[in-house]
N, C-alpha and C positions, 0 to 999 in steps of 0.2 A: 504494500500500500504506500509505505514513503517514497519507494522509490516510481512508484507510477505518478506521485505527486509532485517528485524532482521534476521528470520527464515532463510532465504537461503546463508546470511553470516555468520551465527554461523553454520551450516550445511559444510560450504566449509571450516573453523576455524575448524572444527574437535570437537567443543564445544555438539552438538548434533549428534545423526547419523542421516543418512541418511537410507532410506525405500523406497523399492520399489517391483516390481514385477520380480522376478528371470524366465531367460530363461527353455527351457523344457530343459534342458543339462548340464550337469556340465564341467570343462575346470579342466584344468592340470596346478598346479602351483610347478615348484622344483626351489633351490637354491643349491647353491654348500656350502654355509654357511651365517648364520643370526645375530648377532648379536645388542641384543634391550637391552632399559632399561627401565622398566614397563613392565608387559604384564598383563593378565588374560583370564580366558577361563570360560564359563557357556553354560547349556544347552537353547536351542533355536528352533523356528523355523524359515522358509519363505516360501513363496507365490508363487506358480507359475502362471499362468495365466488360468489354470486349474482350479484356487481355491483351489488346490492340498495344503496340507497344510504338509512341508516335514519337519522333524527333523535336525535338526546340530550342532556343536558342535562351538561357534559362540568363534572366541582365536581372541585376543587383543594386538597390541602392543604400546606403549607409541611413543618410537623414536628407529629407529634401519637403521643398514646399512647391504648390502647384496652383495656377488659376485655372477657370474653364474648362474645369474636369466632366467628363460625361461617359460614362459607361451604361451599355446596350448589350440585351443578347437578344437575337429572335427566336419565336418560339413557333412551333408550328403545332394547330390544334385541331380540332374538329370543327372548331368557327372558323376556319382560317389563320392568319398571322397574328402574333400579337408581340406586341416588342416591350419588354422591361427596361425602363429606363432610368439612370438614377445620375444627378447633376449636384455639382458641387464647387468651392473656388470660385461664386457667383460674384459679383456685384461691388470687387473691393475685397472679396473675404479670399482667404487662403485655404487649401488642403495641406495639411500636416503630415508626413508619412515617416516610419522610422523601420528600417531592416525590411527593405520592401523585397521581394523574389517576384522576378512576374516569368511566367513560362508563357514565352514571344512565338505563335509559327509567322507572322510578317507584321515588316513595320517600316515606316515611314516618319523620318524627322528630318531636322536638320540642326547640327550637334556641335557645340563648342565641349571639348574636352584638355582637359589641362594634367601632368604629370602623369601621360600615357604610357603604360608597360603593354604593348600589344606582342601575341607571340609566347608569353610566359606562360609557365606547364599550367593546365588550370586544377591540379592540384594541390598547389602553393596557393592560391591567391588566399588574398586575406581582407582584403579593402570592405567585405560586407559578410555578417555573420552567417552563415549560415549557407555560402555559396561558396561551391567547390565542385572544381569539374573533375571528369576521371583523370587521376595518375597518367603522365606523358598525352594527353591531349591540348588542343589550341585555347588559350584563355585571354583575359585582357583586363586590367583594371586600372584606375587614375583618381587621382586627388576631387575634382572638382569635373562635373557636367550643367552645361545646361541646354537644356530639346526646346525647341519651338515650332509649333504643328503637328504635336503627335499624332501617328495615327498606327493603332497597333490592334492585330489580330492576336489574343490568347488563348489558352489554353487553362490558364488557375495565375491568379495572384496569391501570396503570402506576407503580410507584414506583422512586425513585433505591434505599433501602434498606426493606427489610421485615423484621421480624426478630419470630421467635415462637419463644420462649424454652420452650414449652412443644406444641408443634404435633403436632395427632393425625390422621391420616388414615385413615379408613373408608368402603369399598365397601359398601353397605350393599343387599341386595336388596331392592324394594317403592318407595312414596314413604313417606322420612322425610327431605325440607327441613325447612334452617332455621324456617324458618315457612311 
């Protein structure tokens, strides 16, 4: 029992990640701009419930804040489409993130990066808690990023804290994603 209690407060501390079994779908995540310090990125997989075993691109942040956050997944039902959508970093307000993991299959920005180690085994890296590629594969991590126009197709996010000071959620019937 203590030690399942270690386990799932270091897991919520952002000290270990967290694993699980990824939906059949992937969701929509963009920002209007990102601002971290720490990050890194290594090749990966995850699991669907298929046993499906999918590729991604598994990028790390230390601590970073965000505007014009908007995250979408479509759903496909017996009425048709209906799209979940949840907005945040609205109007002036910031999104908060801390030990974020997002498992990327495509993405689109345009990136200022500072104190890049591109190339580095991505079993070393260290720049964000919880992210480590395999022993002798391609890895990358740096001091300081910042994205502008994110536009990113996932797989699962993971963060120690998130925090959206402003956070709206709408069922929305049709497709209306983020982009």
């Amino acid at each position: 029992m203590a030690v399942a209690a270690l386990l799932v407060g270091a897991t919520a501390q952002g000290v270990i990640g967290a694993s699980f079994v990824v939906s059949g779908d992937t969701f929509k995540l963009a920002t209007a701009e990102l601002r971290g310090q720490g990050f890194a990125l290594a090749g990966g997989v995850v699991r669907n419930a298929k046993g499906q075993v999918i590729p991604v691109v598994k990028t790390g942040i230390r601590r970073a804040v965000a505007t014009g956050l908007c995250q979408s997944v479509l759903i496909r039902s017996p009425l048709g489409s209906v799209t979940v959508r949840l907005t945040g970093g609205l109007g002036g307000n910031e999104v908060t993130v801390e030990n974020m993991v997002v498992d990327v299959a495509v993405a689109r920005t345009a990136a200022t990066l500072t104190g890049i180690q591109l190339g580095r085994d991505a079993g070393t890296l260290d720049a964000v808690p919880g992210l480590r590629g395999p022993v002798g594969t391609f890895g990358g991590q740096g001091r300081t990023i910042t994205l502008r126009d994110v536009r990113l197709q996932a797989w699962a996010v993971t963060a120690a804290t998130f925090s959206l000071p402003d956070l709206t959620m709408k069922v929305i019937p049709g497709v209306h994603e983020c982009f």
